[in-house]
ZAKEKE-866023 format. One record per residue: x, y, z of N, C-alpha, C in turn; residue in one letter. Coordinates in steps of 0.1 Angstrom, whole numbers, plus 2048, in hexadecimal, padded with zeros to 3 digits. Layout:
REM ZAKEKE-866023
XYZXYZXYZA/...
***
This chain:
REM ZAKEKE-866023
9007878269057828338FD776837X/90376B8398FC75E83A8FB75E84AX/8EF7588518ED7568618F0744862X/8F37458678F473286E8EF733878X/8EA72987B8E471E8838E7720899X/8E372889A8EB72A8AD8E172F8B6X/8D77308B38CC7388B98C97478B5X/8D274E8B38D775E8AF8C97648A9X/8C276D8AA8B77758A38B9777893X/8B177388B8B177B8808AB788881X/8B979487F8B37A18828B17A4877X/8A07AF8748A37B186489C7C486AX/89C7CB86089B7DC86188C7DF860X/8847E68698767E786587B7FC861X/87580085A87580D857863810854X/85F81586084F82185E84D82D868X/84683186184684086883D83E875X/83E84388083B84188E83385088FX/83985988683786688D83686F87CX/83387B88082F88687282387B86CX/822887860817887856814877852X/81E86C84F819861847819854855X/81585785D81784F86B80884B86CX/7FA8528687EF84B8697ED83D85DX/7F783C8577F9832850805827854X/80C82C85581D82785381C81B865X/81582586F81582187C80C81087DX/8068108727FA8028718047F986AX/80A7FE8608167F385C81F7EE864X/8257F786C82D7F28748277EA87EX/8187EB8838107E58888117D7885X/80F7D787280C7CC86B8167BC86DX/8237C386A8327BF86C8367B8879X/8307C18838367BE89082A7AF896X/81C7B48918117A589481D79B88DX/81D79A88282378E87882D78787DX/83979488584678D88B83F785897X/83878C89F8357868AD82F7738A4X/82377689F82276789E82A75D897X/83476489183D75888C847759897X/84C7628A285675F8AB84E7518B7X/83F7548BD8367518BE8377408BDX/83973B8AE83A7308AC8487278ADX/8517318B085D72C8B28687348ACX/86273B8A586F74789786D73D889X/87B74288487E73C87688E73087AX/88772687989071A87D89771A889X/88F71C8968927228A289672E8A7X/89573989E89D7418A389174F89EX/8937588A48887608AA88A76A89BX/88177389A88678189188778A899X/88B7928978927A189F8907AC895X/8877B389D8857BD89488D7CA89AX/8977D289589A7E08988977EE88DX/8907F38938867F989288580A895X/88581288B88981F88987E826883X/87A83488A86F83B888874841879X/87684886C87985386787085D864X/86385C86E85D86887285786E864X/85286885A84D86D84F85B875845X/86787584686E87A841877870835X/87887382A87D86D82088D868823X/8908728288A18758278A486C834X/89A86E83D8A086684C89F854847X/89285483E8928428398A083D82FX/8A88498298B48438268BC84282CX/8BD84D83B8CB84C8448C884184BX/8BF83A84F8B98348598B7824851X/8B78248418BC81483A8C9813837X/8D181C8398E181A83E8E4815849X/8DC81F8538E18198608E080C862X/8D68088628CE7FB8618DE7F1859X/8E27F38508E47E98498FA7EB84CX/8F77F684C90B7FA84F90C7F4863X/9047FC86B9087FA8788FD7ED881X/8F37EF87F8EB7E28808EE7D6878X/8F37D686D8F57CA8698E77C5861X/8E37C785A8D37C08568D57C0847X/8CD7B78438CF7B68358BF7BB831X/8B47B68378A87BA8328A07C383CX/89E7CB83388F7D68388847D7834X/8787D883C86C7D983B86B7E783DX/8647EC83685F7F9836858803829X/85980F82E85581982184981A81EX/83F82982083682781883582E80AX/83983B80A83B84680184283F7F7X/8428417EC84C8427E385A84C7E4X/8588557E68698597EB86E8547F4X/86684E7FF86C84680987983A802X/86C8377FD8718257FA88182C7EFX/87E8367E788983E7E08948427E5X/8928447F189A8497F68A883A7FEX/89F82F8038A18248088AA81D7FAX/8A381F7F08A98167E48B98137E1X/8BE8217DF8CF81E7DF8D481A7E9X/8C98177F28D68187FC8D38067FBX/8CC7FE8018CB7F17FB8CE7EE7F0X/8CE7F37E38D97F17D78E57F17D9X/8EE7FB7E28FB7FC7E08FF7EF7EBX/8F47EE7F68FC7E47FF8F87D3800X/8EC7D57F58E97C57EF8E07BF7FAX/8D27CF8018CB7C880A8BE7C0803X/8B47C18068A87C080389C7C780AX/8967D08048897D88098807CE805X/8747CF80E8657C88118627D5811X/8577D68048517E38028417E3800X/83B7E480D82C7E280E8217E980AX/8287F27FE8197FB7FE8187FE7ECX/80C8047EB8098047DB81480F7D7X/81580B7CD8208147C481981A7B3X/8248217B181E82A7A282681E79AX/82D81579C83180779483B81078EX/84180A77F84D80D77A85A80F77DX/85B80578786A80178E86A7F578EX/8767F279287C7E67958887E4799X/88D7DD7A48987DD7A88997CE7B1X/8A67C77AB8A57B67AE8A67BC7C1X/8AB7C77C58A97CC7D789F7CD7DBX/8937CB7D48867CE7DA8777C47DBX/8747BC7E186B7B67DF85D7BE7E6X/8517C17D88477CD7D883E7C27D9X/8377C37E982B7BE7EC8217C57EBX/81F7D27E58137DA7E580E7DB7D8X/8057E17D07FB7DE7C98037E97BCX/8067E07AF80B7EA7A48007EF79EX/7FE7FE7967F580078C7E87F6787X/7EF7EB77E7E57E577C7DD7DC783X/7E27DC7937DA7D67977CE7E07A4X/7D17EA7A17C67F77A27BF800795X/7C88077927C581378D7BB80E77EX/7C08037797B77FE76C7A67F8773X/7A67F177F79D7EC7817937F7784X/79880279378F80D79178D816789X/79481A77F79382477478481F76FX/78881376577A80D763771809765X/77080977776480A78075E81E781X/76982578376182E78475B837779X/76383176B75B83576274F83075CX/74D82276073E81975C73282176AX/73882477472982877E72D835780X/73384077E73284C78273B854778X/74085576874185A76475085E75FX/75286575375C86A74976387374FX/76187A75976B88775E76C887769X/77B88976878088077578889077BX/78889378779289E78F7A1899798X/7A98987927B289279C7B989B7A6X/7BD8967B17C689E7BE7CC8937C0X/7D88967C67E38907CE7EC8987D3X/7EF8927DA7FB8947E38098997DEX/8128A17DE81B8A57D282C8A17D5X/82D8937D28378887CF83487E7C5X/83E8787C183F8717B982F8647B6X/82F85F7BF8248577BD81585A7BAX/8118687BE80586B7B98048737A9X/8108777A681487B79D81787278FX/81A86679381B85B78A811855788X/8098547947FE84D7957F285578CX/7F285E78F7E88677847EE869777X/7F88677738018657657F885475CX/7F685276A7F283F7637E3842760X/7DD84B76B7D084876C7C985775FX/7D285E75D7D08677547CC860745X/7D98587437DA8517347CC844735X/7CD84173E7C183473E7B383D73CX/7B184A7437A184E7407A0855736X/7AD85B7317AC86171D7AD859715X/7B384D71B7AF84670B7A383D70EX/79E83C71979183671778383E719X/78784B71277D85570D77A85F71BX/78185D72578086872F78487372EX/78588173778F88973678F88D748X/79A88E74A79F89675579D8A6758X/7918A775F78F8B77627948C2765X/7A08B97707AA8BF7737B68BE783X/7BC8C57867C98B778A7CC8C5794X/7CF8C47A07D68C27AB7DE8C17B5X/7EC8C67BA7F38BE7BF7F38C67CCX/7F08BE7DB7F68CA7E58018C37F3X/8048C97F68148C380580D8B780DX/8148B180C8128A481580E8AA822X/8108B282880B8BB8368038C2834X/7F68C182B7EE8CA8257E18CA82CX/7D98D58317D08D283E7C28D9836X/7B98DC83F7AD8E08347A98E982FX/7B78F782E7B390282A7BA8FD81DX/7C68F58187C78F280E7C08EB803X/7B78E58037AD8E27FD7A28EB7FCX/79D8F68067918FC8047959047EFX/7A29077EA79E90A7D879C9017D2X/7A38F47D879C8E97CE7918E47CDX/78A8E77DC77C8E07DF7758EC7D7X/7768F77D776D9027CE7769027BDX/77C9007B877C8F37AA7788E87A6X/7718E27B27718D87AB75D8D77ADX/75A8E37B674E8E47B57488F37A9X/7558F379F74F8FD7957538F2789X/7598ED78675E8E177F7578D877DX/7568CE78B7488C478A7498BB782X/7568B378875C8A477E75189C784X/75088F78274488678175087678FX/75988078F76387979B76D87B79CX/76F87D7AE77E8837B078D8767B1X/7938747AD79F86C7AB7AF8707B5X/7AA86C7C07B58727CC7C08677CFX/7CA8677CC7D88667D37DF8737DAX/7D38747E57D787D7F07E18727FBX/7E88758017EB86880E7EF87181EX/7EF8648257F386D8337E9876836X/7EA87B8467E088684A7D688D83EX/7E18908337DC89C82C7C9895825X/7CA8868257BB87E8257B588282AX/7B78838347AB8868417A589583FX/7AC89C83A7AB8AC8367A08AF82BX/7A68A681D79E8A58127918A0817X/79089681D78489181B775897823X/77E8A28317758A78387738B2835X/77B8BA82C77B8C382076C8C2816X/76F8B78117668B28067578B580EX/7588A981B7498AA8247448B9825X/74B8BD82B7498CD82E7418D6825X/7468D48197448D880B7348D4806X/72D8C880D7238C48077228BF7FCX/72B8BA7F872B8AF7E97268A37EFX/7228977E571988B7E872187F7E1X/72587A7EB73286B7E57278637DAX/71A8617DE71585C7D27148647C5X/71886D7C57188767B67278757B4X/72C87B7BD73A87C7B474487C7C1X/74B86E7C874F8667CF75E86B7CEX/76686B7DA7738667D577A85E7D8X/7808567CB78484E7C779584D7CDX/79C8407D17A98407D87AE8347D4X/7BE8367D17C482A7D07CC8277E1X/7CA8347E77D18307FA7CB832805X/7B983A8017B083A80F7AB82F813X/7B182781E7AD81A8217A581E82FX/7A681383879E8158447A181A84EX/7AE82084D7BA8258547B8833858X/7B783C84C7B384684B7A184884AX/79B84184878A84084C78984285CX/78E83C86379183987179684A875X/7A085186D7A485D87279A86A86FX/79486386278B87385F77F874863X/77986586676D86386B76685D85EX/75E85186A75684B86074C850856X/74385785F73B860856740869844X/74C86E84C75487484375A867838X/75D86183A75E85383075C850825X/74D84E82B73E84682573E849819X/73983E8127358428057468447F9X/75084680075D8437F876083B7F6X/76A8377EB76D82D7DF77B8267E3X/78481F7E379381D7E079280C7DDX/79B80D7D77A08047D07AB7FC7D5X/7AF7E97DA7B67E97E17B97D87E3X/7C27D37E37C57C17E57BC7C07F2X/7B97C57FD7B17C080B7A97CD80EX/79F7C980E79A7D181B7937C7827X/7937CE83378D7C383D7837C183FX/77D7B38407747AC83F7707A6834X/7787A282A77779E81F76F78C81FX/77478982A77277A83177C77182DX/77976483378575A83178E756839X/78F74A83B79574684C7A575084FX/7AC7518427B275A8457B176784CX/7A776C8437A877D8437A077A851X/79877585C79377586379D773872X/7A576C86C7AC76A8787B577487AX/7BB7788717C678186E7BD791875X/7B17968717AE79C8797A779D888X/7A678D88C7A378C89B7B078C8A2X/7BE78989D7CD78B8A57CE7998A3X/7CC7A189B7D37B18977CA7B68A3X/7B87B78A67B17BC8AF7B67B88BAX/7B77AD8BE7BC7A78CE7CA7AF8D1X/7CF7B08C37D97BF8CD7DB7C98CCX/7D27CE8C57D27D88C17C57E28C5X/7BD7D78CB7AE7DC8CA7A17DF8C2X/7977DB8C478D7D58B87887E18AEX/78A7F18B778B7FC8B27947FF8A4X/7A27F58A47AD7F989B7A87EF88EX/7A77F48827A37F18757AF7E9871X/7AF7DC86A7B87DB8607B87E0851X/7C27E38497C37E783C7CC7E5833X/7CA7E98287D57E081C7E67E281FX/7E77EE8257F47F18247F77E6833X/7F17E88387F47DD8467F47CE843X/7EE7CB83F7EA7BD8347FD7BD82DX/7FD7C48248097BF81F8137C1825X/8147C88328217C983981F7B9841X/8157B68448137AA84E81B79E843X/81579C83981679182D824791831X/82979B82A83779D82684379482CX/84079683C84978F84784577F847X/83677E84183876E83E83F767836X/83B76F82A84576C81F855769825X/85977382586877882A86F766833X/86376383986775C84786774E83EX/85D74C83485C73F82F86A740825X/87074981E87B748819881742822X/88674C82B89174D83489473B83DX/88873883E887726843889720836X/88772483088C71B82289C71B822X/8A07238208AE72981F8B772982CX/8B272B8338BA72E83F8C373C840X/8C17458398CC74C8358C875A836X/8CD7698348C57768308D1778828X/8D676E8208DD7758148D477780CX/8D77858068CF78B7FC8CA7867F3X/8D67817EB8D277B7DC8CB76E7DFX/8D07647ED8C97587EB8B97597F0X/8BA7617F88A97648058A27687F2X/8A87777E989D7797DC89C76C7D5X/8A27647D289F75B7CA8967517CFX/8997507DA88C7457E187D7527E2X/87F75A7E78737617EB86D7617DBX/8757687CE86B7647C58637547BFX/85675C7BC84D74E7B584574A7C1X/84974F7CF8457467DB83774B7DCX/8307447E581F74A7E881D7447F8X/81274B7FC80F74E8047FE751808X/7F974A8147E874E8137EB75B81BX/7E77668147E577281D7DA77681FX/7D277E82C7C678082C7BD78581FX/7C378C8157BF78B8097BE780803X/7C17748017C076E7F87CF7647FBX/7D275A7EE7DA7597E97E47607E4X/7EF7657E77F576D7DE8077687DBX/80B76F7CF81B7677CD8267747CFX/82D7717C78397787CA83C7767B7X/83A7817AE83777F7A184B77A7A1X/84E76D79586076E797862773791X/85C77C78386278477D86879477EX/85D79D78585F7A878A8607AA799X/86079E79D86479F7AE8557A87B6X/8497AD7B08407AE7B78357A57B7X/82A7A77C282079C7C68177A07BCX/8127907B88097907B07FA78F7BCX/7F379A7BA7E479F7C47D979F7C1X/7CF7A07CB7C27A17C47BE7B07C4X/7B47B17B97B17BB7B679D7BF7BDX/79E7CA7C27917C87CF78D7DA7CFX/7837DB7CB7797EC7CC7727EB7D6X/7727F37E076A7F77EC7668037EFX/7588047F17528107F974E814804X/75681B80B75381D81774781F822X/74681982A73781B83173782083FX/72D82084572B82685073181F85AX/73581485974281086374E811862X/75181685775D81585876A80C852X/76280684C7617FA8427617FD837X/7657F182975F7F48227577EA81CX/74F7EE80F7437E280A74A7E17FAX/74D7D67F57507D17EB7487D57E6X/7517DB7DA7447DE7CA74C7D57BCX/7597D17C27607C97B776A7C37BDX/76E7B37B57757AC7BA77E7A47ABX/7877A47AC79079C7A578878B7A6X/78A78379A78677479B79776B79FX/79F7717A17A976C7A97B577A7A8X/7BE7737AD7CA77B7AD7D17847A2X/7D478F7A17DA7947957EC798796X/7F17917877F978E7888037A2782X/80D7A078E80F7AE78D8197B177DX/8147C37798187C276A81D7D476FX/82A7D677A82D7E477C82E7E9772X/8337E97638357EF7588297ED74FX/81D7E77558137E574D8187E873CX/81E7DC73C8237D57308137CD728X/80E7C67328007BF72B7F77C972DX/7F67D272F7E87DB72A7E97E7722X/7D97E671C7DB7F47177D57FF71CX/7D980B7147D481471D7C781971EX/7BD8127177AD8137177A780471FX/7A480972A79E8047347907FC72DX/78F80071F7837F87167897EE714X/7907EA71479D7E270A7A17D8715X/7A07D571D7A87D072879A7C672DX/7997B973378E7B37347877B3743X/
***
């Protein structure tokens, strides 16, 4: 659907959860998205003409984010959506933008091994996590690793990746995990007493949503010592630090393109606009970070083009770049995801976290991790 030239809104679809279990995350993204629109409407729009965002809770539910990227696209009219954090989410979102030729902006880390010319994936593939910290936490804390997650697709794949990467570079996995996305802290109390008869050398969580906040104050409770055997995350950012408590935090690991405070006239300003409205109390974080980017990107196409036809907005949006408070980052034109930085942080008593590793620039995304192997020795 081509727009011309009249003043008229570019309307495009935001999809995050406002409400249930994945809303302590999902609610900062939409956060993220909605700063982004304001300062580009702010400056005038995209070649005078404002963006419009319409904008639907699906309440942490999979099924509502497919009825709700139809709606969007059959009776609203929109060709692009921002949204999705889950993997079944965005799964669920996928045919339906395949059959009607939209485009998803998909901001958050993924278990990689997809692709779809309907999706442009601003969040962090495999290799640009799971290789970096694997072989951070096996050079400072050790060969046996305990994994938990959350039991959908993405922590399940995710520890499929992170399984093969720590056996073939001489680890082994203690042992594995999975509990409900709505999982509170009596469900952890067998795992927390397994993994204190067990005694991996570090725990490996793709836990997400509330159920975070559970594990980790689970863990505290328990009297284990983050400097002995820490857990490790590809999705506890500042977001969830903020909900379980700082203290409760401290001393944990994740892995991530931003965390805040990294410095840099970017990252600096970007979080003096997000506090001015949000409040100096409200953290920024990676999944917020890439929902923000995203709409830049989107907007520098779209003034390029003039257009939200699909095929023409993808073809310009790939290859394109962008200074985002991370860094530099592109739009890889081969696999249609961003090429990111790669960044290890430990949490501290603020609430924050402190760099323990940083990427020497940008890493170019490899979702099929096609260029690596699966010994984390091997890899430079």
């Amino acid at each position: 659907m081509t727009r011309h030239a009249g003043g008229e809104p570019w309307k495009i679809g935001v999809l995050f959860s406002q409400s249930g279990c994945m809303a302590v995350i999902e609610e900062t993204q939409l956060r993220g998205t909605l700063t982004a629109i304001d300062e580009i409407n702010d400056r005038g729009g995209i070649n005078g003409r404002p963006i419009e965002p319409i904008i639907y809770d699906p309440a942490s539910d999979a099924q509502s984010f497919g009825r709700y990227a139809k709606r969007l696209m059959v009776e609203d009219g929109v060709t692009a959506i921002f949204g999705c954090y889950t993997s079944t989410s965005r799964k669920a979102v996928l045919p339906v933008v395949e059959r009607l030729n939209g485009l998803l902006w998909y901001p958050t880390i993924y278990e990689g091994f997809e692709f779809s010319r309907n999706v442009i994936y601003t969040g962090a593939a495999p290799n640009q996590n799971s290789v970096s910290l694997c072989r951070f936490l096996m050079d400072h804390y050790g060969t046996r690793f305990y994994f938990i997650g959350s039991d959908y697709v993405f922590p399940r794949e995710s520890n499929r990746i992170m399984r093969e990467l720590v056996r073939h570079s001489g680890g082994e996995v203690a042992g594995v995990r999975y509990v409900d996305m709505n999982a509170r802290s009596k469900d952890f109390a067998p795992i927390i007493q397994e993994i204190r008869h067990l005694q991996p050398d570090v725990i490996f969580s793709t836990v997400v949503g509330e159920a975070t906040v559970h594990l980790y104050q689970s863990y505290m409770d328990s009297g284990f010592d983050p400097r002995v055997m820490p857990i490790a995350s590809l999705t506890t950012c500042e977001a969830e630090i903020l909900a379980m408590g700082f203290d409760v935090g401290e001393g944990h690991i994740t892995v991530a393109p931003y965390f805040e405070g990294i410095g840099g006239s970017e990252e600096s300003s970007f979080v003096s606009r997000y506090k001015k409205r949000y409040g100096d109390d409200q953290p920024t974080n990676t999944c917020l970070e890439a929902a923000y980017f995203q709409i830049h990107l989107f907007a520098k196409g779209v003034e390029e083009v003039n257009t939200l036809d699909t095929d023409v907005l993808r073809d310009t949006v790939l290859g394109s770049e962008f200074e985002a408070p991370q860094g530099n980052i592109s739009i890889n034109a081969v696999c249609g995801h961003a090429d990111l930085w790669t960044r290890i942080g430990r949490a501290n008593r603020r609430g924050k976290f402190d760099l323990v590793y940083e990427s020497t620039s940008r890493v170019s995304a490899d979702p099929y991790m096609i260029g690596y192997s699966r010994s984390v020795a091997a890899v430079g």
